[in-house]
C-alpha positions in Angstrom: 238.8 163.7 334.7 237.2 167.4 334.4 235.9 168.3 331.2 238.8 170.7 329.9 241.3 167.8 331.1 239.3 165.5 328.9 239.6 168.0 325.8 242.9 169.0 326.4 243.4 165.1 326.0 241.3 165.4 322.8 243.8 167.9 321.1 247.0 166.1 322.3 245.8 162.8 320.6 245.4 163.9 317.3 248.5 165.8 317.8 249.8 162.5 318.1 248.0 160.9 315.7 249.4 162.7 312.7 252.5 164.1 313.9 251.4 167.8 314.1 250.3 170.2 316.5 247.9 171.2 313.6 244.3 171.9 314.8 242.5 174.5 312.8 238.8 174.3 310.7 236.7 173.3 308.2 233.8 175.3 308.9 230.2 174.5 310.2 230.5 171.1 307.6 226.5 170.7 307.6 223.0 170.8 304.1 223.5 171.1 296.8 220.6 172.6 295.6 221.5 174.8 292.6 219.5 177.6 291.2 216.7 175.1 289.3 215.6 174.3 292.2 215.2 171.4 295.4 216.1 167.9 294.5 214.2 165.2 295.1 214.4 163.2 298.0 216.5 160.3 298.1 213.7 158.2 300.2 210.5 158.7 302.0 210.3 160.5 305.0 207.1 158.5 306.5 206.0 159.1 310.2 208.1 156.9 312.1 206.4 154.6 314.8 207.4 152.2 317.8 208.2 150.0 315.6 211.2 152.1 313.9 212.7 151.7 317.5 213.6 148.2 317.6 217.4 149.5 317.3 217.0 151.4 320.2 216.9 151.0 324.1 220.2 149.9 325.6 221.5 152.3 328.4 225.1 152.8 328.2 225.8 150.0 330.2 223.9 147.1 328.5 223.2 145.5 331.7 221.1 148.5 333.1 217.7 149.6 331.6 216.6 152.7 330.7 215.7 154.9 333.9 211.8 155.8 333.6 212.4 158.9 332.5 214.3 157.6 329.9 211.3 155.2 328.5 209.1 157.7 328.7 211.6 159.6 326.3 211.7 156.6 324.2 207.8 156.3 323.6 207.6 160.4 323.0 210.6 159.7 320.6 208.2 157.7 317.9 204.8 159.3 319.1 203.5 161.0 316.1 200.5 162.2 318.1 202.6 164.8 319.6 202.1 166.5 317.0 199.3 168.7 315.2 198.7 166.6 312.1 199.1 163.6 314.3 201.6 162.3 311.4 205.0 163.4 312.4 207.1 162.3 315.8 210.7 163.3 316.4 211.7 160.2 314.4 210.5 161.6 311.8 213.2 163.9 310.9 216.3 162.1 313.2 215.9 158.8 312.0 217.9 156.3 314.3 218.7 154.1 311.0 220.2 157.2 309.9 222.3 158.3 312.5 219.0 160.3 314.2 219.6 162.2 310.9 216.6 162.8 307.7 216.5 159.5 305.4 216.0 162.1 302.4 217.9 164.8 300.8 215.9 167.9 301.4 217.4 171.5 302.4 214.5 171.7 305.2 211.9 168.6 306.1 208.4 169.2 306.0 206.2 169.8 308.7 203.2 172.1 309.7 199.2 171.1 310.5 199.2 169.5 306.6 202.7 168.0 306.5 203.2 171.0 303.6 205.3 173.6 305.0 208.9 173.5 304.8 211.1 174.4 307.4 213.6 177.8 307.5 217.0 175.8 308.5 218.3 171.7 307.9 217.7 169.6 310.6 220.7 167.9 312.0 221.8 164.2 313.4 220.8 163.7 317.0 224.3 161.8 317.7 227.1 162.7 319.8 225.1 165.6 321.7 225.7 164.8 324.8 228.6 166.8 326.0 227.8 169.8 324.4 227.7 172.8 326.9 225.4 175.6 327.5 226.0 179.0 324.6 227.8 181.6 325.7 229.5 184.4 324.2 232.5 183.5 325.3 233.2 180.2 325.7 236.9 178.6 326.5 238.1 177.4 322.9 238.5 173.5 323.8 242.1 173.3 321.8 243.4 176.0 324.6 245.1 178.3 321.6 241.9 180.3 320.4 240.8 182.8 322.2 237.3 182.4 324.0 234.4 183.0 321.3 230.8 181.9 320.7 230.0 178.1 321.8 228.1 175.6 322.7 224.0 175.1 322.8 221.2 173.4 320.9 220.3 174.3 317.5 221.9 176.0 314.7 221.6 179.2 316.9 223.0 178.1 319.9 219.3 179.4 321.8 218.3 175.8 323.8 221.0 175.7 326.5 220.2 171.5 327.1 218.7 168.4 324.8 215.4 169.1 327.4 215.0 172.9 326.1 216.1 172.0 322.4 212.8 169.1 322.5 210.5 171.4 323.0 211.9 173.5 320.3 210.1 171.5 317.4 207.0 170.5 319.5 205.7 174.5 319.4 207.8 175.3 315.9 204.9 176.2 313.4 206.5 174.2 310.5 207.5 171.2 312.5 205.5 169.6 315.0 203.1 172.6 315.2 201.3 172.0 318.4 199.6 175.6 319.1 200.2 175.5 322.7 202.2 173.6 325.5 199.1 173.0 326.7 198.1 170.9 323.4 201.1 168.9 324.1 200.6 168.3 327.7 196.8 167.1 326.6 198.2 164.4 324.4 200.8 162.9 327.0 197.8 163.1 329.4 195.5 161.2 326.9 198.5 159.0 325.5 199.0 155.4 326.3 201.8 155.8 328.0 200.4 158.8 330.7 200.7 155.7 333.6 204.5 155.7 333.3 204.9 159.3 332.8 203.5 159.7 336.1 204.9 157.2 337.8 208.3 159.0 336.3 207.4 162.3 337.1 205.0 162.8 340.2 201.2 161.6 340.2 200.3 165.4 339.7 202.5 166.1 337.1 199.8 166.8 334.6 198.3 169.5 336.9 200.0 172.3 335.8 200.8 172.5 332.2 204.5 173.8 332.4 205.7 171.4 334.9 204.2 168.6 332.4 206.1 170.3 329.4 209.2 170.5 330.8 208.9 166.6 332.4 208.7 166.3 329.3 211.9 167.8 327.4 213.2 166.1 330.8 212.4 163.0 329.4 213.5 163.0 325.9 216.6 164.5 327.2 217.2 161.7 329.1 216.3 159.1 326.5 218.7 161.1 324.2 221.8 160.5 327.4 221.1 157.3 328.2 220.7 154.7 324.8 223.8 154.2 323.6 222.3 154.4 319.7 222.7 158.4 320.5 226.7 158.0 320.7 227.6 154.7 320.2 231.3 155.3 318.7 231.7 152.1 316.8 233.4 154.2 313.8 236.2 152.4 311.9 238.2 155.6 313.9 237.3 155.0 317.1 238.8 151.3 316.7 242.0 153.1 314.8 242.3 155.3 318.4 241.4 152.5 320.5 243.9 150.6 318.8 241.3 147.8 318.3 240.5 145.2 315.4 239.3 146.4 312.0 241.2 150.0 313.0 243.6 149.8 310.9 243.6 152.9 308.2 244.5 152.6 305.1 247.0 155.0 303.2 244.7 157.0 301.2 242.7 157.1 305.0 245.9 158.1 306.8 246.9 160.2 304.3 243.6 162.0 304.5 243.9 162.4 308.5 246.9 164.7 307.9 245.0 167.1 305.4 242.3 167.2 308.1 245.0 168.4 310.5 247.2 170.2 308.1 247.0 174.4 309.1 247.8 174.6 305.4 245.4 172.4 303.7 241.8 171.3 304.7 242.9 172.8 308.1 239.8 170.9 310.1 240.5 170.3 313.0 240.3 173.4 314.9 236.4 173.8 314.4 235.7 169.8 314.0 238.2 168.0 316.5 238.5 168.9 320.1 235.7 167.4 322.4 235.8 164.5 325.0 233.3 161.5 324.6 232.1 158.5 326.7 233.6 155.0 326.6 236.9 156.5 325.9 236.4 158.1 322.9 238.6 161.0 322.5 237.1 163.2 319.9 233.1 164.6 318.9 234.3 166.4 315.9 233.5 169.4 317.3 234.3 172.4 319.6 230.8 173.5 319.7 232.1 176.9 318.1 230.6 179.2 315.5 231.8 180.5 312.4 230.2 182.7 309.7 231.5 181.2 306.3 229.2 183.0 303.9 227.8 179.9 302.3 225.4 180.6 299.6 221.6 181.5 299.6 219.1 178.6 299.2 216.4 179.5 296.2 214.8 176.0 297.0 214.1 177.1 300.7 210.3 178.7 300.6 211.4 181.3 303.2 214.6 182.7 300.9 211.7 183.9 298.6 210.8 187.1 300.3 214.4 189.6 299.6 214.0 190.8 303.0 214.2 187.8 304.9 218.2 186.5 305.9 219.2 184.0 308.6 221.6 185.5 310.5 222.5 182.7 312.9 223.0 184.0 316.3 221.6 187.2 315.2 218.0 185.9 314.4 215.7 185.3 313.2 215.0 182.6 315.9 217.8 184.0 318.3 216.8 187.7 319.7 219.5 188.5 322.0 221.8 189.3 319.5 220.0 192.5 317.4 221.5 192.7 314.1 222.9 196.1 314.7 225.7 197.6 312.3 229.3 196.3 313.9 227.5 193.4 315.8 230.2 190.8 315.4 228.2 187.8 315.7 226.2 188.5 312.9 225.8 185.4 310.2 227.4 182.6 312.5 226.3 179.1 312.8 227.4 176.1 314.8 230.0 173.8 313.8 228.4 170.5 314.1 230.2 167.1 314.4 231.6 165.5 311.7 230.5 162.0 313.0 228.5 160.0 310.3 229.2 163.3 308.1 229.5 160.6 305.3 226.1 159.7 305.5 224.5 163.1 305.2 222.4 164.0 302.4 222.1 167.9 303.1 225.0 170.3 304.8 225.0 173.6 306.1 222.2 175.5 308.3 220.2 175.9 304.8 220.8 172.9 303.4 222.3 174.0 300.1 224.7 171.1 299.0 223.6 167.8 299.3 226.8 166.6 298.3 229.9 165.9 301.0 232.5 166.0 297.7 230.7 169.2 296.7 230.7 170.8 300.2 234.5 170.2 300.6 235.2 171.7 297.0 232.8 174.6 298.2 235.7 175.4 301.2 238.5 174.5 298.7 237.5 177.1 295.9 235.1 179.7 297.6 237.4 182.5 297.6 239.6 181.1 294.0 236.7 179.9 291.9 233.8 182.3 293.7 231.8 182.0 290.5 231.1 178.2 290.8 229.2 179.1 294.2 227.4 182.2 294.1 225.6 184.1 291.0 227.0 186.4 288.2 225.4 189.9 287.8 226.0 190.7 284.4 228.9 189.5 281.8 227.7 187.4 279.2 226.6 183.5 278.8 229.2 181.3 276.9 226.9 178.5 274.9 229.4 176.0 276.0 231.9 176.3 279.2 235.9 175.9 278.8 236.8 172.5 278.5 238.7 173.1 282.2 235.8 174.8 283.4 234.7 172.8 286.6 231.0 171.3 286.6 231.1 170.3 290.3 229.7 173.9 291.6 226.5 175.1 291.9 227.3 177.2 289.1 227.5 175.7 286.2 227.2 178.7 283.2 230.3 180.0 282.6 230.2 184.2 281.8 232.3 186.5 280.3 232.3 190.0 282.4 230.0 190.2 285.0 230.3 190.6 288.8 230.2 187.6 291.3 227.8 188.2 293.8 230.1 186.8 296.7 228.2 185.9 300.4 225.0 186.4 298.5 222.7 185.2 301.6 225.2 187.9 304.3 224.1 191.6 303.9 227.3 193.2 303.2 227.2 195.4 306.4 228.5 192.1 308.2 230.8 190.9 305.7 234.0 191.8 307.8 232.6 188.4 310.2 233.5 186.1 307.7 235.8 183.7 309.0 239.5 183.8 307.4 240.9 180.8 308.5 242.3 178.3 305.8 241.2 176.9 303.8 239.0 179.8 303.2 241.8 182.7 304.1 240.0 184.5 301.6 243.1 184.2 298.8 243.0 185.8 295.7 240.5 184.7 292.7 241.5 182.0 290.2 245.1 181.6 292.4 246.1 178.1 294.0 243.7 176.8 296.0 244.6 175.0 299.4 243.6 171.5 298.7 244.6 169.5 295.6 242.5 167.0 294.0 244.6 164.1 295.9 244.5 166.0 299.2 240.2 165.9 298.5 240.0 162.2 297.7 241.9 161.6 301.1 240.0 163.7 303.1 236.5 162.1 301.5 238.2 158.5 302.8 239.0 160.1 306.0 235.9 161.3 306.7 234.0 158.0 305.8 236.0 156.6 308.5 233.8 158.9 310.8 230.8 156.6 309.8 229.6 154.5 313.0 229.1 151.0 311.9 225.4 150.7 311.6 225.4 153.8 309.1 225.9 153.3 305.7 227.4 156.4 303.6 225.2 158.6 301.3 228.0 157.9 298.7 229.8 154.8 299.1 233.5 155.5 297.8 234.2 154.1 294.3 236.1 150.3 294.8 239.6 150.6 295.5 239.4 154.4 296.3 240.6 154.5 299.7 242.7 151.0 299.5 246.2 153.0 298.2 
C-alpha cells in the first residue's frame, strides 16, 4: 500500500472511530516555566552508557538481528566519547526508558565542552520517526482536505531531510555534543572500540576520507533508529483499542475524550496530531508532520531569550536560513507538530520548553485568546494583593492586574503576527468569552491522551484513581 493510501486509511479510521469526519488541531503539543524562573529537574540526566541499552536491540522482526549498520548505530547511540566533554552520548537526552525523550523537566538539556551551556530549543522523543518525509514548502496535507503547506523533516525546523542528516545535527551543535569538527568525530569512531565493525559495515577505507566517515555514520544511527523496534514499538493501550486486541478496551471518560480530540468544535486535534501511517498496522503517528505558528509564550528560563534581539522564528531561523525573515514571509514563527505518542510522559512541551505541564499546555490552547493574561505578561494596570477568588492559578500568570495591556505572542515580532494559526481551539475568539473546551471536555482529553502512552512508559502525571474509570 503507497504511503498516501496508508494515510488516507489513517483519517478514515478515526473517522470511524468516533463517528465524525472531524480532523482538525491542537497545535505543535511539545516543552511551564513561569517568569521566576527554570524548575528543577525531575531526575538526573547522567551520561548514559551500554549499559542503559539493555531494552534495546530487537529488529522489527524479533527473529532477525540488527543489520551491521544498525549495531554500529546502537554502540554510537550510548557512546559518550562522541562527544567534546567525553560525558554526553545521544542517550543522554533521548532516554530509551523514556520514550528516547529527557528523564528531567528542563526547557533545553545541557550540553557544551563543560556540560554548562543550555541549549536554544527542547529536545524531543526519538519515537515514531520513521515515516516522516523530507520538508518541503508544500507538502500534500495527509487528511486530503488542507491545502498543501509546510511539512515534514527532522528537527523543530524541518532543516535535516532524514534521521542520518538530523544525527549529525547535535554531534557539531556547540551546546550539545560540541565536537569542533567532523573530523573530531570521525577520529573518535576511528580510535573507538567498535572501529572493526564499523568497517566491516561500511568499507575497510571508510575512515579515509572524513566526510564519507561522517555520513557512515548518521547512516548508521539512522539505521539503528529504523530497525529496533524500542523506536516505534506501538504497544499503547490505543493501538490494542484499534487493533481490537486485549486490554483495548477504553473506558468512558477515555472514549469520551477521543471525541473532543476529534471534535472541529472543541479540542479540534486531529488535523495537526492524527493522520500518518505506521508499521505493524498501526494506523496513526499522531502527526501530519505540518507546521503551525501558535504564538506560544517567551521562555525567561532559556539563557538565549536573554539578549531582546534574539527570537526563534522556526522555519525562519535562526538555525534554518532559507527562509529570510523578510516582512510578509509567511512561514515566519512556525514549528513542527510532533507526535502525540507517549505525550503523557513528557516533562517539557513546545520548541522552547515553556510548560512542563500536559494539563497546563492543553489549558494554554483552551484559554489563549479568552484568558490571554494567564499566558503572557501585563504592561502596566495595577497589582491586586490578592487575585479574585475565580481567578485561575493554573497559567503562567498568576498576578492578577487591574488596567494594563497584555502583551499577547510576546516571543513573535508583531510584523508576523498575521501567521498565527486560527484554527479552533485557538480561532482567536474574543477575550474573557466561552472558551472551546470545558473543564469535563479537558479531563477526557488528559485520559485520552494517556492512552497514547506505549506500555513500557510510565506518565509524568499519573491520573488521579478513578479519574478516567467513568
Amino acid at each position: 500500500m503507497s504511503r498516501r493510501a496508508l494515510l488516507s486509511s489513517a483519517r478514515a479510521s478515526l473517522a470511524a472511530l468516533v463517528g465524525t469526519g472531524a480532523c482538525v488541531g491542537l497545535g505543535a503539543l511539545l516543552a511551564a516555566c513561569g517568569p521566576s524562573g527554570e524548575p528543577t529537574p525531575a531526575g538526573p540526566s547522567a551520561s548514559a552508557t551500554a549499559a542503559a541499552s539493555d531494552s534495546v536491540g530487537t529488529a522489527l522482526n524479533p527473529a532477525t538481528p540488527l543489520s551491521l549498520a544498525a549495531q554500529v548505530g546502537q554502540k554510537m547511540f550510548f557512546d559518550a566519547s562522541l562527544s567534546a566533554s567525553g560525558r554526553m552520548a545521544c542517550a543522554t537526552c533521548h532516554d530509551p526508558k523514556h520514550a528516547y525523550a529527557p528523564s528531567n523537566n528542563l526547557s533545553a538539556q545541557l550540553g557544551g565542552p563543560a556540560m554548562n551551556q543550555t541549549g536554544t530549543r527542547a529536545v524531543p522523543s526519538l519515537r515514531y520517526k520513521d515515516a516522516t518525509p523530507p520538508y518541503a514548502d508544500l507538502l500534500d496535507n495527509p487528511d486530503g482536505v488542507s491545502v498543501p503547506g509546510p511539512g515534514g523533516g527532522f528537527a523543530w525546523d524541518g532543516r535535516a531531510a532524514t534521521l542520518a542528516e538530523q544525527a549529525g545535527l547535535p554531534l557539531l551543535d556547540p551546546r550539545e555534543m560540541a565536537n569542533a569538527s567532523r573530523a573530531d568525530v570521525v577520529k573518535q569512531l576511528q580510535a573507538g572500540p567498535y572501529a572493526a565493525l564499523f568497517r566491516q559495515a561500511f568499507g575497510a577505507q571508510v575512515f579515509d576520507e572524513v566526510d564519507r566517515a561522517f555520513a557512515a555514520a548518521g547512516q548508521a544511527l539512522q539505521a539503528f533508529q529504523l530497525e529496533d523496534v524500542s523506536f516505534h514499538p506501538y504497544s499503547s493501550k490505543f493501538d490494542l483499542y484499534i487493533g481490537n486486541k486485549i486490554g483495548g478496551v477504553l473506558t468512558p471518560a477515555e472514549a469520551r475524550g477521543l471525541k473532543v480530540f476529534a471534535d472541529p468544535n472543541g479540542g479540534n486535534c486531529a488535523s495537526c496530531h492524527y493522520q500518518g501511517a505506521g508499521l505493524n498496522g498501526s494506523t496513526a503517528l499522531f502527526t501530519d508532520f505540518s507546521y503551525e505558528a501558535i504564538g506560544v509564550p517567551r521562555n525567561a528560563a532559556l539563557p538565549v531569550n536573554a539578549d531582546p534581539g534574539y527570537v526563534d522564528l522556526g522555519l525562519c531561523g535562526p538555525a534554518r536560513t532559507d527562509h529570510p525573515p523578510t516582512p510578509g514571509n509567511r512561514f515566519c514563527g512556525m514549528f513542527k507538530s510532533p507526535t502525540l505518542r507517549n505525550v503523557a510522559s513528557r516533562r517539557s512541551f513546545f520548541h522552547n520548553g515553556i510548560f512542563h505541564s500536559l494539563e497546563q499546555t492543553i489549558r494554554f490552547y483552551n484559554t489563549r485568546d479568552t484568558m490571554p493574561e494567564l499566558w503572557y505578561p501585563t504592561v502596566g494596570g495595577q497589582a491586586k494583593a490578592t487575585p479574585d477568588p475565580d481567578f485561575p492559578g493554573y497559567g503562567l500568570i498568576t498576578t492578577q492586574y487591574v488596567g494594563g495591556q497584555v502583551r499577547k505572542f510576546d516571543d513573535l515580532p508583531a510584523r508576523f503576527v498575521g501567521n498565527i494559526d486560527t484554527q479552533m481551539p485557538l480561532d482567536g475568539r474574543p477575550a474573557h468569552s466561552k472558551p472551546p473546551m470545558s473543564e469535563q471536555d479537558i479531563a477526557d482529553l488528559l485520559c485520552f491522551l494517556n492512552t497514547l502512552n506505549d506500555k513500557d512508559v510510565q506518565p509524568a502525571e499519573p491520573p488521579k484513581p478513578g479519574a478516567c474509570t467513568s
